[in-house]
C-alpha positions in Angstrom: 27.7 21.3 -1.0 26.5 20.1 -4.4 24.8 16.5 -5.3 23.8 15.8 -8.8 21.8 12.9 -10.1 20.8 12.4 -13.8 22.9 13.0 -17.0 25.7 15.1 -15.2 27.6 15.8 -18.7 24.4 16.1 -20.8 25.4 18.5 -23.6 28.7 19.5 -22.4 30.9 19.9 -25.3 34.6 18.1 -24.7 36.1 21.8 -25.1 33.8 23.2 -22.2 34.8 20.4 -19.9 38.3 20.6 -20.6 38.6 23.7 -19.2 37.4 22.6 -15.8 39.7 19.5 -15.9 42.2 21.6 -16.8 41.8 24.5 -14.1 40.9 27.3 -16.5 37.5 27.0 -14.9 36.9 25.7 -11.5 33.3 24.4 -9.6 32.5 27.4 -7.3 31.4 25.1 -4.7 31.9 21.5 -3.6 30.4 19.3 -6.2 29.2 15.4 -5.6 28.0 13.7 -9.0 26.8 10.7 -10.2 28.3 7.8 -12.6 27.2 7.4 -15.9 23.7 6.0 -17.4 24.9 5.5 -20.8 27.8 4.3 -23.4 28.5 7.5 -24.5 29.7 9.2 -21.1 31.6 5.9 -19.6 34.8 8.2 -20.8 34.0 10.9 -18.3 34.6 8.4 -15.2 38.0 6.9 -15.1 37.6 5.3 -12.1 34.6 2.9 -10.9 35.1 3.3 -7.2 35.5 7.1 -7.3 37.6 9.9 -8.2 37.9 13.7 -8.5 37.4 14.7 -11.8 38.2 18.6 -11.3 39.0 20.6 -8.9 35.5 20.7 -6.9 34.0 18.0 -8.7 34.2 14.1 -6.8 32.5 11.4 -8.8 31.0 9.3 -6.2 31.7 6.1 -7.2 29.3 3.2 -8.5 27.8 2.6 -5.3 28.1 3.7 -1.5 28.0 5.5 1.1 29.5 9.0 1.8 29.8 10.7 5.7 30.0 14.7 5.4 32.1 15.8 8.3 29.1 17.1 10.8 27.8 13.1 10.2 25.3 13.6 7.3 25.2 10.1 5.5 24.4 9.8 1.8 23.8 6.6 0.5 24.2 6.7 -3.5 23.9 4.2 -6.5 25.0 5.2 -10.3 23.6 4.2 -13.5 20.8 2.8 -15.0 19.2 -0.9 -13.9 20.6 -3.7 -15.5 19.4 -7.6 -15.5 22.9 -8.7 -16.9 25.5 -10.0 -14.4 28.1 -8.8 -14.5 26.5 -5.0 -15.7 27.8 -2.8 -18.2 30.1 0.3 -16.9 27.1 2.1 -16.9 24.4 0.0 -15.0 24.0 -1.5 -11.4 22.8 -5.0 -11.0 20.7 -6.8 -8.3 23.6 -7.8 -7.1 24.8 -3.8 -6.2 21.8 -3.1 -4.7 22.1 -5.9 -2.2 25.7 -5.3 -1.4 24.7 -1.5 -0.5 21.9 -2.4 1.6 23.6 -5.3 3.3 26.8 -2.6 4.0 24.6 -0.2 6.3 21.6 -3.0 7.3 24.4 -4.8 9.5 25.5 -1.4 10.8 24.1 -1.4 14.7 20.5 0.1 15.1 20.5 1.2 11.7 17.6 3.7 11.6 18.1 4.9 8.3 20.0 7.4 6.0 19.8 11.0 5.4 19.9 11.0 1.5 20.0 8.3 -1.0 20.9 9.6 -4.6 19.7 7.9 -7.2 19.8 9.0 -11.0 16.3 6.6 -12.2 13.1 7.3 -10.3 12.2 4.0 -8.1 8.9 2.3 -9.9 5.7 2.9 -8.4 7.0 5.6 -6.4 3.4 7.8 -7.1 1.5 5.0 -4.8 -1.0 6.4 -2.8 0.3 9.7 -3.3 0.2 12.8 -6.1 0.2 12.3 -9.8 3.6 13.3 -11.5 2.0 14.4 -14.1 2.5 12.9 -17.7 5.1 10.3 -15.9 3.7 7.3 -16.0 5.9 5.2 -12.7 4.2 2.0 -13.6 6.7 1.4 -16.6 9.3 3.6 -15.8 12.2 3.6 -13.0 13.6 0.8 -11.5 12.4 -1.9 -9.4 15.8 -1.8 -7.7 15.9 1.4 -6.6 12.3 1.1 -5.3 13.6 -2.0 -3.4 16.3 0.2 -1.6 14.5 3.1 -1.1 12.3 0.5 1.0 15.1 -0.5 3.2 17.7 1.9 3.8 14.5 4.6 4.5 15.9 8.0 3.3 14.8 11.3 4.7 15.3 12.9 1.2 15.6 10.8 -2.1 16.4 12.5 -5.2 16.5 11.4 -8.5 16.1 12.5 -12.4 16.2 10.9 -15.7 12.7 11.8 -16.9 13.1 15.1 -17.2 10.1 16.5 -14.9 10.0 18.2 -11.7 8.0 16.0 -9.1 8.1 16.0 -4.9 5.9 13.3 -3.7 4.0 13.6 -0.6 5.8 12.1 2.4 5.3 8.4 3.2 5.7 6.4 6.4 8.6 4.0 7.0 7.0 1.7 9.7 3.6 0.2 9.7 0.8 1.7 12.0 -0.5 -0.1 15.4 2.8 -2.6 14.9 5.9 -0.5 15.1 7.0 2.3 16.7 6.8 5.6 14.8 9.9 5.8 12.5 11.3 9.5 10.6 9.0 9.7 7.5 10.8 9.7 3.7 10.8 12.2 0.8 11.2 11.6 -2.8 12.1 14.8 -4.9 12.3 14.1 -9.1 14.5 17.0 -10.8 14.1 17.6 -14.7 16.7 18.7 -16.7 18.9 21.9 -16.5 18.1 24.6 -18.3 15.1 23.2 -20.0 13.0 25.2 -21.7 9.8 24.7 -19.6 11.5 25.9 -16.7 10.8 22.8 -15.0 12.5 23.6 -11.5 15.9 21.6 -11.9 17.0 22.6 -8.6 16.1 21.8 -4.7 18.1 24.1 -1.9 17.3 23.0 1.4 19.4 22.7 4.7 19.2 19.2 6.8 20.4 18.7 10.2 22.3 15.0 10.3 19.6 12.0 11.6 22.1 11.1 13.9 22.0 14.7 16.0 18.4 15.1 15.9 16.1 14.6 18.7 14.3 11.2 18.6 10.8 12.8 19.2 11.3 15.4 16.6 12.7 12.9 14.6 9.6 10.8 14.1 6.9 14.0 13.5 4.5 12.9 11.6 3.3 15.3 9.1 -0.4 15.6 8.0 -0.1 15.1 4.7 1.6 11.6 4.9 0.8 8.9 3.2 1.5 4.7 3.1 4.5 4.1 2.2 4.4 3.4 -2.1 6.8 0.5 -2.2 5.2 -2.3 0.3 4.0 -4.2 -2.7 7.2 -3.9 -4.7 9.1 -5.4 -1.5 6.7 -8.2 -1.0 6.9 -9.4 -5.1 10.9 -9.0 -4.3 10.9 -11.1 -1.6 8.7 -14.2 -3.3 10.7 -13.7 -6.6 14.6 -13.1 -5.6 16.8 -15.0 -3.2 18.4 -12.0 -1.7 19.2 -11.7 1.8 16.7 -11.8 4.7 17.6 -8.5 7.3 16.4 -7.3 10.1 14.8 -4.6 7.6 12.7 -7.6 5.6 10.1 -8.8 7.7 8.3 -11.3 5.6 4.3 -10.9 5.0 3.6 -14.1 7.3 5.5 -13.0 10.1 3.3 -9.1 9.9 0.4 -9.6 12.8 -1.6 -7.4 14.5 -2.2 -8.5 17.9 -4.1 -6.1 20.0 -5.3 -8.9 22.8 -2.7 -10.9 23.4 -3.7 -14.0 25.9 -1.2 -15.9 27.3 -1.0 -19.7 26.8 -3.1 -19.7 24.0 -1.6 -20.7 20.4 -3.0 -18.4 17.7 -4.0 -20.6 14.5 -1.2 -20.3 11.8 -3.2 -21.2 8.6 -6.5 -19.8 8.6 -8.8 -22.4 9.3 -10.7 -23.0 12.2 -9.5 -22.4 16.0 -9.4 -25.6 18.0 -12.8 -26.8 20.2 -10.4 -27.0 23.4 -11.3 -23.3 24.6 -14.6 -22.7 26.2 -14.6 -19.4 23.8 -15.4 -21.5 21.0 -18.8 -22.6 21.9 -20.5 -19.2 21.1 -24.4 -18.8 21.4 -25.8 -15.5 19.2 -26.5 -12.5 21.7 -30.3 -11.0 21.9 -30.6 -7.6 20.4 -31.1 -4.9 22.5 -34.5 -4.1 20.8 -36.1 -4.5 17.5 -33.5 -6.0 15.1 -34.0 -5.1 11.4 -31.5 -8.4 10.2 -32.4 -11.3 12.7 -34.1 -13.8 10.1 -37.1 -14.6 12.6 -37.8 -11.0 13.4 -40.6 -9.6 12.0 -38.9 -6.4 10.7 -36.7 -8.3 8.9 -37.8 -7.4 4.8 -37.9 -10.7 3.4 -39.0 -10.0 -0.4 -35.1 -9.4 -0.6 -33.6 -12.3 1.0 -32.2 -14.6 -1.9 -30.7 -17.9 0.0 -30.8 -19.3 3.3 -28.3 -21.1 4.8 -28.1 -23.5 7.8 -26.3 -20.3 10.1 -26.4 -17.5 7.4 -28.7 -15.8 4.9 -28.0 -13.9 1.6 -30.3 -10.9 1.1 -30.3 -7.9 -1.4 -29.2 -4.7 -0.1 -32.6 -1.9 0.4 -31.5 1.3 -1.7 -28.5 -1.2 -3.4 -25.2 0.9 -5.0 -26.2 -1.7 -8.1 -28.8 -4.4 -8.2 -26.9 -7.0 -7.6 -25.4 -5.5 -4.1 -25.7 -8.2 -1.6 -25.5 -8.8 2.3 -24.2 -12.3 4.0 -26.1 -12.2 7.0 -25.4 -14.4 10.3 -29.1 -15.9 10.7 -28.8 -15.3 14.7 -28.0 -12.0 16.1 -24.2 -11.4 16.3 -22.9 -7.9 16.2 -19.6 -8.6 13.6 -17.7 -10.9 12.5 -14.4 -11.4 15.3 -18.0 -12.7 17.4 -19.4 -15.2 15.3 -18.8 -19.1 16.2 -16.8 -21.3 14.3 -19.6 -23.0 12.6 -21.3 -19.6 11.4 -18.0 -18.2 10.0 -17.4 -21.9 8.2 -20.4 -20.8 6.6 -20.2 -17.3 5.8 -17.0 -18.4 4.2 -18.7 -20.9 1.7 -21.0 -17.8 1.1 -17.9 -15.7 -0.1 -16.9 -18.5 -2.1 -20.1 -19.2 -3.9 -20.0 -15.2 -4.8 -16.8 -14.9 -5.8 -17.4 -17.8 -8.4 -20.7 -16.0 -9.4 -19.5 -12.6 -9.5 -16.9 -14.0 -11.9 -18.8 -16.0 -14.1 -20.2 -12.3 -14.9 -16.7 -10.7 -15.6 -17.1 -9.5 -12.4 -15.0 -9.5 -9.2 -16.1 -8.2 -5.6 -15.5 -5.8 -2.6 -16.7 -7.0 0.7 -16.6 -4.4 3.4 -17.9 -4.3 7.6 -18.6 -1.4 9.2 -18.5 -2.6 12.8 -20.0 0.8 14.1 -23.2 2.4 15.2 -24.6 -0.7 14.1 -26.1 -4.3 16.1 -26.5 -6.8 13.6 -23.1 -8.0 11.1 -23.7 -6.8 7.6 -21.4 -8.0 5.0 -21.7 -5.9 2.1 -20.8 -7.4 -0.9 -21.0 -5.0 -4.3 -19.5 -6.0 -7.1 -17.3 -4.2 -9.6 -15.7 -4.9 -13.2 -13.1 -7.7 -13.4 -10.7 -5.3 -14.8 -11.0 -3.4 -11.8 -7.5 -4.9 -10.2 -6.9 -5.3 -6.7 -4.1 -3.0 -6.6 -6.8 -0.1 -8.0 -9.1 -0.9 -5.1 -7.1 -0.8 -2.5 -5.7 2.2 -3.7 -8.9 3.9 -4.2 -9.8 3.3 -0.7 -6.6 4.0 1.2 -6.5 7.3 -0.7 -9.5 8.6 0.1 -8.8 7.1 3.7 -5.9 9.4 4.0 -7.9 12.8 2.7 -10.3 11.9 5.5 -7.0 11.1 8.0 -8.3 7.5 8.2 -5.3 4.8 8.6 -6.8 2.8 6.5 -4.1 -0.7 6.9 -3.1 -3.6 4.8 -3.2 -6.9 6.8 -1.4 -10.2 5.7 -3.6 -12.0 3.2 -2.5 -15.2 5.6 -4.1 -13.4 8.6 -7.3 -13.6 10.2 -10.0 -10.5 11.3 -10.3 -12.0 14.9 -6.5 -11.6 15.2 -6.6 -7.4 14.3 -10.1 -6.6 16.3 -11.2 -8.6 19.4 -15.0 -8.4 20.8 -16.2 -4.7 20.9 -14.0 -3.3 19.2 -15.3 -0.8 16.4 -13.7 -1.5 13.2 -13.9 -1.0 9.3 -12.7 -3.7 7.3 -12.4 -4.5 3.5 -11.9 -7.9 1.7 -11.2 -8.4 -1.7 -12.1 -11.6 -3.7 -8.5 -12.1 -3.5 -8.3 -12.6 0.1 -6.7 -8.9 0.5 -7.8 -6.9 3.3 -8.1 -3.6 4.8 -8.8 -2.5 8.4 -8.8 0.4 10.2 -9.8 0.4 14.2 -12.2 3.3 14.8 -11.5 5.3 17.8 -13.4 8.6 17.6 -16.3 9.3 14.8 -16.5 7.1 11.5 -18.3 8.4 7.8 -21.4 5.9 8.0 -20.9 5.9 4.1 -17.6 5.5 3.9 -17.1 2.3 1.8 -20.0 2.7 0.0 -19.0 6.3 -0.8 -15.4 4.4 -2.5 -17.3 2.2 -4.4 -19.5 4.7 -6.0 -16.5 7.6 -6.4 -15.0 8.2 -9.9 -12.5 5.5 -10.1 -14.2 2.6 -9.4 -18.2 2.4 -10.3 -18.8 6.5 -10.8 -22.1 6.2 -9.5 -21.6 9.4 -7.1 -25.3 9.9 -6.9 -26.3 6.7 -5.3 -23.5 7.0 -2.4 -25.9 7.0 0.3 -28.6 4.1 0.4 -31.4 6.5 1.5 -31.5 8.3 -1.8 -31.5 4.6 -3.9 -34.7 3.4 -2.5 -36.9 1.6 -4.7 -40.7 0.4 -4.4 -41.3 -3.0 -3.0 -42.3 -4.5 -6.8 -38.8 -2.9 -7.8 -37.0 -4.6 -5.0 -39.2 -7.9 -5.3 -38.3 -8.2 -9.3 -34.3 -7.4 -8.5 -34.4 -10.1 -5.6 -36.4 -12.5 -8.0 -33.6 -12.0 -10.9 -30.7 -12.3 -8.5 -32.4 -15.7 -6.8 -32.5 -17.3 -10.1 -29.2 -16.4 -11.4 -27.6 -17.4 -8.5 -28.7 -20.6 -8.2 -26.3 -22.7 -9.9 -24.1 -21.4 -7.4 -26.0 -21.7 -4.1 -24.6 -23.3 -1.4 -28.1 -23.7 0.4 -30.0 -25.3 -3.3 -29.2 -29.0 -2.7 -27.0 -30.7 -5.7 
């Protein structure tokens, strides 16, 4: 068979198609199109719900969902998006979208679909993933389509419109260490036929029906997959539109990790501290193992370049900083990360976080926070600091890309959820906090880059300071580091939590 997405009259001349309707000409194969996306062509498509418009050539219908005879199900939606209710002849509405999803969501153990066709690209559809080119998905596509897409979780999506030839990496359709391993989806953009740059306009390929495959070979993983480029599109849906709640829509607060599950115990819903009932809470720092280079009262501790000290924490500058103003929150006792500290010490450490996010930002700045809880004895949080119009989104991306070129699962955790509930005691870990409260983790099994985060920061897309991505080849004299830590101290002040009012 034949599907077509995009313009499927284009520049055919009323003469041309005449002949088809006609019978003069007939489609030499089974033909499936797509409804129209403008004004002009609405006179093509007698029929809304579907029709044959020649001999070989079904129109689809506005929306649905079509069963070949060996059980291959394509989902498809025509037209453009439209914010008008009802939409013209040639758009879909909110309103479509959620009555195609909510047809096949309530079907039992819905897994998915086999193809969705769709004739606009679904917005943002490059996260994590390839460039398309000169396509900008930002601003084009549809926020719809991205939004189904999401739930019905096509093997193949195909789509046109912007006349370019794009196949995205594949992405995952379930979340790592909390779902079982689900089939992962493609997106495939055609351009135009015939065009002139001989953009490839057409994708042959054979598929064997989701519902015959074998459940192992189903969920292969390839090892080029990526996150899946619509999680943040489905989370602004949720907070903005009153559509309907499925199975498929799991809302942020109810997405934990819970890796040590204890019986009898009530995890804390809303971030603050854990009760004092359980004997865990009264936790005493642990004695290093030997000489520890960030216990405040050990003598290899480097204290030209601590810049505030706090009742349980410490602030000190970085040795061989990424920029002069790289700083460490340090626990003033010995405590290996942060899932170990006591309730009082992480009270603390969290003031700290406030008091630089408020100075960071007073200097059009905004910060990354990362722990690399790893061939290391003492917590360091590093906190380096990067332009304010450096967004969030561009961070995270930045690191989960260059997470998945080094096959880290780098993963997005609730922004209501807590470290201690993702990583319990000994458990190696790298984790990443933004200003915003946004945060990264990824549980370290095997080997770990020891320069990992700080390698991110320094890469092209953030702070371009390639050079100085490992700390042994930034160090400075002690006058340097005493004059930095000097110029920090005094700027910071007006901030510090530990300089009484």
């Amino acid at each position: 068979m034949l599907l077509c997405v995009g313009n499927f009259f284009g520049s055919t001349s009323d003469a041309e198609w005449t002949e088809y309707r006609t019978g003069a000409k007939k489609a030499p194969i089974q033909t499936f199109v797509l409804g129209a996306n403008d004004q002009e062509t609405v006179r093509y498509f007698p029929e809304f719900s579907g029709c044959e418009l020649a001999e070989n050539i079904t129109y689809l219908g506005r929306r649905g969902v079509f069963s070949s005879t060996s059980g291959l199900q394509i989902a498809y939606l025509s037209g453009t998006e439209s914010q008008d209710e009802p939409a013209p002849a040639y758009s879909f509405s909110s309103k479509d979208v959620t009555e195609l999803k909510t047809s096949l969501l309530s079907t039992p153990n819905f897994k998915g679909i086999d193809i969705l066709l769709t004739s606009p690209w679904p917005r943002d559809v490059e996260n994590f993933a390839n460039s398309p080119g000169k396509i900008n998905t930002k601003k084009c596509g549809s926020t719809l389509i991205s939004d189904l897409a999401a739930s019905l979780k096509p093997r193949y999506h195909f789509a046109a419109l912007e006349k370019a030839y794009y196949e995205r990496l594949p992405y995952r359709n379930h979340t790592v260490l909390q779902e079982t391993p689900q089939h992962v989806s493609r997106f495939i953009a055609l351009a135009d036929v015939g065009n002139t740059s001989k953009k490839k306009y057409l994708y042959a390929f054979s598929i064997v029906p989701m519902s015959l495959m074998d459940p192992a070979e189903l969920v292969k993983q390839p090892q080029d997959v990526t996150e899946n480029p619509y999680r943040k599109s489905q989370k602004e849906a949720q907070k903005t539109t009153k559509a309907l709640v499925c199975a498929e829509e799991e809302p942020a607060c109810q997405f934990f990790f819970d890796l040590n599950k204890h019986q009898g115990k009530k995890r804390p819903s809303d971030g603050k501290e854990r009760g004092n009932s359980q004997p865990k809470q009264a936790k005493t720092p642990s004695q290093p193992t030997g000489p520890c280079w960030f216990c405040l009262a050990s003598p290899e501790v480097e204290k030209h370049l601590v810049v505030s000290i706090g009742t349980h924490c410490y602030l000190a500058l970085a040795k061989g900083g990424l920029l002069p103003d790289h700083v460490l929150i340090l626990p003033i006792g010995h405590y290996q990360s942060v899932v170990d500290l006591s309730p009082e010490v992480m009270e603390e450490v969290t003031k700290y976080k406030s008091a630089l996010k408020e100075f960071f930002r007073s200097k059009g700045k905004r910060y990354v926070l990362f722990e690399r809880n790893y061939k290391s004895q003492h917590l360091q949080l590093q906190v380096i600091p990067v332009p304010l119009d450096c967004t969030s989104e561009d961070i995270k991306e930045c690191f989960i890309t260059q997470a998945q070129e080094q096959q880290i699962d780098l993963l997005e955790i609730p922004e209501h959820s807590d470290i201690t509930q993702v990583a319990r005691p000994g458990t190696p870990y790298f984790y990443v906090e933004l200003d915003t409260g946004e945060k990264l983790f990824h549980r370290i099994r095997r080997s770990f880059p020891l320069q990992f985060g700080r390698a991110v920061l320094a890469s092209p897309a953030l702070l371009a300071l390639p050079e100085r991505a490992d700390w042994r080849r930034c160090a400075a004299g002690r006058a340097e580091e005493a004059a930095q830590a000097h110029a920090f101290r005094r700027d910071f002040q007006p901030f510090d939590l530990a300089v009484p009012e």
